[in-house]
The first five atom37 places (N, CA, C, CB, O) and aatype in JSON, in Angstrom:
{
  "aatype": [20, 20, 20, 20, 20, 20, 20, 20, 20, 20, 20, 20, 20, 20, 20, 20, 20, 20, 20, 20, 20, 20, 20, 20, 20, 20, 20, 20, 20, 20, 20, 20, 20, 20, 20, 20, 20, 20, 20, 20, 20, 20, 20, 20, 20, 20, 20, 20, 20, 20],
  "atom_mask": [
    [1, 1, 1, 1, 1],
    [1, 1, 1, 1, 1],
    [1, 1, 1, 1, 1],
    [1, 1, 1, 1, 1],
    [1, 1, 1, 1, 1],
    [1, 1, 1, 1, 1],
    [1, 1, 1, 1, 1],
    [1, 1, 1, 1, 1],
    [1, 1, 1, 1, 1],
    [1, 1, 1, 1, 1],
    [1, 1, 1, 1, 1],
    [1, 1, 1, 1, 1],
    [1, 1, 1, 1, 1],
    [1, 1, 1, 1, 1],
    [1, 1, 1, 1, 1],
    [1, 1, 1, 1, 1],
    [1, 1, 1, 1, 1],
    [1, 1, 1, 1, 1],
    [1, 1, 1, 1, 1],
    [1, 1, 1, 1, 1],
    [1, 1, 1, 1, 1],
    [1, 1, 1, 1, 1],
    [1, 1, 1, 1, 1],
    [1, 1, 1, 1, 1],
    [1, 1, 1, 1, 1],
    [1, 1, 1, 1, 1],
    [1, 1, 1, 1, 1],
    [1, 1, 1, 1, 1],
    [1, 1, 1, 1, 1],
    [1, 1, 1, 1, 1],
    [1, 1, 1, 1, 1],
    [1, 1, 1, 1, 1],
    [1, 1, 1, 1, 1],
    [1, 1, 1, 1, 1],
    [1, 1, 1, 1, 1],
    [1, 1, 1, 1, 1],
    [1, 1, 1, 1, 1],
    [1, 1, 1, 1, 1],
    [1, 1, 1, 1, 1],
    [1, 1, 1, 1, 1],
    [1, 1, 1, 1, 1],
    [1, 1, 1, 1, 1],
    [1, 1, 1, 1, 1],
    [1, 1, 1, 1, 1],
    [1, 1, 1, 1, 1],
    [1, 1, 1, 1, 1],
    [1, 1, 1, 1, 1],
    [1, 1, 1, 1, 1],
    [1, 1, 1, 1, 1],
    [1, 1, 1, 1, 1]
  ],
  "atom_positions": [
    [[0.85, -1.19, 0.0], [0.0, 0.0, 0.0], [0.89, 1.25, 0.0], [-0.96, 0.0, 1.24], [1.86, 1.23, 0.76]],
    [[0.73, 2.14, -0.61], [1.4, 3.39, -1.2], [0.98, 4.38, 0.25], [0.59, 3.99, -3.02], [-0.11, 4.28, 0.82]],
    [[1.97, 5.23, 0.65], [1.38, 6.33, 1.72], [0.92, 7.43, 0.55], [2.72, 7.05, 3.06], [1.3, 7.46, -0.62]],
    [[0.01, 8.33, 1.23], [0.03, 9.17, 0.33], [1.02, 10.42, 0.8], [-1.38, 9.5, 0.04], [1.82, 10.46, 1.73]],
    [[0.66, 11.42, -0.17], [2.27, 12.38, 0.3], [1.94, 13.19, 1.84], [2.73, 14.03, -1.21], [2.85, 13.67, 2.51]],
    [[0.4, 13.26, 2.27], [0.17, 14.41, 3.6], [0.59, 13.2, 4.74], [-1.89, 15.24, 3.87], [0.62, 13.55, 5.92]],
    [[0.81, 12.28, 4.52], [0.73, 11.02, 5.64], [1.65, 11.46, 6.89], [1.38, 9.42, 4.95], [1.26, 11.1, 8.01]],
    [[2.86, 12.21, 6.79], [2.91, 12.86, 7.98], [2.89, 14.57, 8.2], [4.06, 12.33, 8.47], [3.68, 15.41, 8.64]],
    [[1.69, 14.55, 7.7], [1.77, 16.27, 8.39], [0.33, 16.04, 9.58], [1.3, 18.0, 6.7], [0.2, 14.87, 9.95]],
    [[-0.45, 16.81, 10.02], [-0.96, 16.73, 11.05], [-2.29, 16.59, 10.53], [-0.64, 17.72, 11.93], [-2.79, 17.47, 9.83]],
    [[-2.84, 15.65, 10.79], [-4.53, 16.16, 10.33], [-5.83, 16.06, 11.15], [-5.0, 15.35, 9.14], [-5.98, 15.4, 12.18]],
    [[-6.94, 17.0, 10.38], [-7.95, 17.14, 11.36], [-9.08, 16.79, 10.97], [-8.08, 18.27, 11.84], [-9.21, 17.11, 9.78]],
    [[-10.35, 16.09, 11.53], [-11.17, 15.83, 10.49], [-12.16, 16.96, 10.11], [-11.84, 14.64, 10.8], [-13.09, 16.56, 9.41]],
    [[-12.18, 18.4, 10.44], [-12.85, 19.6, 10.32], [-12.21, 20.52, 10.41], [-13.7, 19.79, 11.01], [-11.14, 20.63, 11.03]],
    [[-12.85, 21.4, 9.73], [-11.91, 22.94, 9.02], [-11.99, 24.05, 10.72], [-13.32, 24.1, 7.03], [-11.2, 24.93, 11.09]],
    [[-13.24, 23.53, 11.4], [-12.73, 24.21, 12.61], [-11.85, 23.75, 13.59], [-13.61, 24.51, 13.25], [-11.04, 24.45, 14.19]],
    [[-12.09, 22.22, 13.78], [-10.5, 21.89, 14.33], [-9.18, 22.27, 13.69], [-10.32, 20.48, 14.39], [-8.46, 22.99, 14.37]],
    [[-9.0, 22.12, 13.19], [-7.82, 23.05, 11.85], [-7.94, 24.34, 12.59], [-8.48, 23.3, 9.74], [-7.53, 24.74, 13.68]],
    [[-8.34, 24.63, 12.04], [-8.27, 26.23, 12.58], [-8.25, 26.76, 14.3], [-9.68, 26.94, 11.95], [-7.87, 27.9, 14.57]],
    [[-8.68, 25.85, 15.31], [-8.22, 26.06, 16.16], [-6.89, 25.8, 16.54], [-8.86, 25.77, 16.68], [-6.3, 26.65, 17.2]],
    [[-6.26, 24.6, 16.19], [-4.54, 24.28, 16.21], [-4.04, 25.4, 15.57], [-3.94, 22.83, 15.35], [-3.09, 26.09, 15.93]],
    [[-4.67, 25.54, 14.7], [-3.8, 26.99, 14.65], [-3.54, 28.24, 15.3], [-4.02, 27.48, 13.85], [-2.53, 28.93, 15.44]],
    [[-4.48, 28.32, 15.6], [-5.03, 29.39, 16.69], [-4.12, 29.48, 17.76], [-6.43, 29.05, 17.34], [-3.54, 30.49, 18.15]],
    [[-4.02, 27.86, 18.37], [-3.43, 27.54, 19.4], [-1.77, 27.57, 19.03], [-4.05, 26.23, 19.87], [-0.97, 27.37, 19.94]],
    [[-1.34, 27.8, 17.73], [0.03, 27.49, 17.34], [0.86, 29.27, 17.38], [-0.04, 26.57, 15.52], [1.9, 29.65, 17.93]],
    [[-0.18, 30.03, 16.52], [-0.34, 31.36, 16.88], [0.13, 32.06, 18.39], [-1.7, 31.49, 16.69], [0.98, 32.94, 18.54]],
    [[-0.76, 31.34, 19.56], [-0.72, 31.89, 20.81], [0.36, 31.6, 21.23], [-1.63, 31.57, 21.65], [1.23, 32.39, 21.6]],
    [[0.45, 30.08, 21.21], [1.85, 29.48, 22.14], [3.24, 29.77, 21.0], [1.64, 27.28, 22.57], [4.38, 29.88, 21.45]],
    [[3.02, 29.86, 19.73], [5.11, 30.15, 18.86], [4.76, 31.19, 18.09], [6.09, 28.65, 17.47], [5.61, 31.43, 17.24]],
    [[3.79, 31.9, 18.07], [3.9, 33.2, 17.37], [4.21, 32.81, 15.74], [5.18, 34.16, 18.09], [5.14, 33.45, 15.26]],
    [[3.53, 31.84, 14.85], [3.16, 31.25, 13.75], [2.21, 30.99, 13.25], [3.45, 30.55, 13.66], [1.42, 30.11, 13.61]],
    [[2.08, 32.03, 11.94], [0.85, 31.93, 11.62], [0.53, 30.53, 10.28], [0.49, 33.53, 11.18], [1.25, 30.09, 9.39]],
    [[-0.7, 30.22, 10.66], [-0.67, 28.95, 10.12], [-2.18, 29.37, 9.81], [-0.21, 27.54, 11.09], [-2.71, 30.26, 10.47]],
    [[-2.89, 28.69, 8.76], [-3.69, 28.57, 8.11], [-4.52, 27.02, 7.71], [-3.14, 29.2, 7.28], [-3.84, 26.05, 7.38]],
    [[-5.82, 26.94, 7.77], [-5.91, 25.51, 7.17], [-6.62, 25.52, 5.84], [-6.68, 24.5, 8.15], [-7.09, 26.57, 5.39]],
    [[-6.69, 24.56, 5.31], [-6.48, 23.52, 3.95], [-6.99, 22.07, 4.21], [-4.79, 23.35, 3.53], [-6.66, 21.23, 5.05]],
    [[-8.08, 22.07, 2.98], [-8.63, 20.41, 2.91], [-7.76, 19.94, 2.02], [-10.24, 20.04, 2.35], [-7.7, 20.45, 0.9]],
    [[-7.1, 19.08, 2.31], [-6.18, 18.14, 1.37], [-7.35, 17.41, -0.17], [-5.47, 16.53, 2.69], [-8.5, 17.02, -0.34]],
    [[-6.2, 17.59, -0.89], [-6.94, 16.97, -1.98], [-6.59, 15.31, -2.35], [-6.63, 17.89, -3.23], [-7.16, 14.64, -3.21]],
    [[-5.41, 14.83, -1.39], [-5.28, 13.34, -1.35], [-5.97, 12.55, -0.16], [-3.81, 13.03, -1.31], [-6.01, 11.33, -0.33]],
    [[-6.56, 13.08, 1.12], [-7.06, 12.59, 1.93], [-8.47, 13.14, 2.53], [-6.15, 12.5, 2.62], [-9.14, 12.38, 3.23]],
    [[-8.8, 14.1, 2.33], [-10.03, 14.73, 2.35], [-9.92, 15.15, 3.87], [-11.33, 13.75, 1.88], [-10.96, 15.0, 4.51]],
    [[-9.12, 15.53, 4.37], [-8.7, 15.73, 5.72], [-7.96, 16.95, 5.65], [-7.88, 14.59, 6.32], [-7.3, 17.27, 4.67]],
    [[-8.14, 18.03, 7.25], [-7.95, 19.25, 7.03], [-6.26, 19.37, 7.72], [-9.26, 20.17, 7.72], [-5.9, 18.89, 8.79]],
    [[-5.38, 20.21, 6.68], [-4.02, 20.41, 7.28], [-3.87, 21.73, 7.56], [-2.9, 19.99, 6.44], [-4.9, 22.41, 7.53]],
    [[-2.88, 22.23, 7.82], [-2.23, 23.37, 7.94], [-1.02, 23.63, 7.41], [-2.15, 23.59, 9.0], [-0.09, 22.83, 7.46]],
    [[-0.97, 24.8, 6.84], [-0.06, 25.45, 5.9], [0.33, 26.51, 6.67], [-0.62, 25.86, 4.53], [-0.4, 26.88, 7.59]],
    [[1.72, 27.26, 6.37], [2.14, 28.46, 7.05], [1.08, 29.43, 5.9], [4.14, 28.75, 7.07], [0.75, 28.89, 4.85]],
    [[0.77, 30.37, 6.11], [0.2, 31.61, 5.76], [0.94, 32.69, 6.55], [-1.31, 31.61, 6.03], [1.75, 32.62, 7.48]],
    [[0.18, 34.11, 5.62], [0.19, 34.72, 6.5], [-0.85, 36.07, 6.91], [1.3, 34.87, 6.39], [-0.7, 36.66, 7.98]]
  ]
}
């Protein structure tokens, strides 16, 4: 079985969980991060933004 390529970044199964890790990534390292529905897993990641 093939991994696909997001297999280790972090994932969430909703765009508001996403977006709270970020939130929370924001408060505690001062990084702004953004989320994103993957188009290989249908699962929400995070990207740096800004």
């Amino acid at each position: 079985m093939t991994q696909l390529p997001c297999s280790e970044k972090l994932a969430f199964d909703t765009k508001k969980q996403a977006d709270a890790a970020a939130v929370v990534a924001e408060l505690q390292r001062n990084v702004k991060l953004k989320s994103y529905k993957c188009n290989h897993c249908s699962l929400w990641h995070l990207a740096s933004g800004s």
